[in-house]
N, C-alpha and C positions, 0 to 999 in steps of 0.2 A: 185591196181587200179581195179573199177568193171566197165565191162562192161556192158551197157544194149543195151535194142531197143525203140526207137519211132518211135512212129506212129501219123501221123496226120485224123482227122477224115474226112469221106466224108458224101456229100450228095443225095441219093435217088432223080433222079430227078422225075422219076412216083408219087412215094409217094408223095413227094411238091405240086404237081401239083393235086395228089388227093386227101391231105389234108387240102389244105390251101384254101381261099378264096379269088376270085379276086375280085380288086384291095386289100383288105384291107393288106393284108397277105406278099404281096412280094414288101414291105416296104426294105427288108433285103441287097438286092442286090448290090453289089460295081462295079463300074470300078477299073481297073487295078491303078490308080491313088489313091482311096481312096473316091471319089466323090459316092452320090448316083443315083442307076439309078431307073427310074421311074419305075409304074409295067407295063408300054408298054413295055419298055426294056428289065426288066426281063424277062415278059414271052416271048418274041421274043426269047432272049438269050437259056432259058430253051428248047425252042419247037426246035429251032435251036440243041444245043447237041443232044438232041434228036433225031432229023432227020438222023445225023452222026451215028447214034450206039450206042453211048454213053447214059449208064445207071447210071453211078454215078460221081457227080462233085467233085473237091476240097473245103473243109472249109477255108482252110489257103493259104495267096500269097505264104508262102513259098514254097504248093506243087505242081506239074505239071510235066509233061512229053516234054523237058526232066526237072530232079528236081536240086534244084540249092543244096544239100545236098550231102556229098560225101559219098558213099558207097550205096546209092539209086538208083533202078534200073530205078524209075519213074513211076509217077502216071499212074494207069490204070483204063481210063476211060469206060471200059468196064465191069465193075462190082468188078473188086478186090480193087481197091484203091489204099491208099496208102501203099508199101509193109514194108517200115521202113526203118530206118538207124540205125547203131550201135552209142552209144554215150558212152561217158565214164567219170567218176567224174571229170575229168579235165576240160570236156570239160563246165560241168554243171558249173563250177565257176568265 
């Protein structure tokens, strides 16, 4: 059986906000439900993390602080991200 690690990616919120274009750009954004949120929302959302500390968001519902993934210490929204979990072929199938 081989062991590995994943990792989920995150997102820069500086960079989003310096690279994108408002309104057209932050199209991307979801509620916790799957629903889109407007770019009023978004960027409320983004400016908001922002205001916490918080340098980098999650890509994926799966990942957050704490992370629903066992062996994960949980998302660090302070620039590390996601740290990983261990998975293993078994798990893949």
């Amino acid at each position: 059986m081989t062991t590995r690690r994943r990792f989920h990616i995150c997102m820069s919120i500086e960079g989003f906000l310096s690279n994108n274009r408002y309104p057209e750009d932050f199209g991307v954004f979801q509620r916790d439900n799957g629903t889109e949120m407007s770019p009023d929302e978004a960027l409320t959302y983004l400016v908001t993390e922002k205001a916490k500390g918080n340098t980098v968001i999650p890509c994926s519902a799966e990942c957050g602080n704490p992370c629903k993934q066992a062996g994960c210490k949980g998302f660090d929204f302070t620039g590390g991200g996601c740290p990983g979990y261990e998975i293993t072929d078994e798990a893949e199938a």
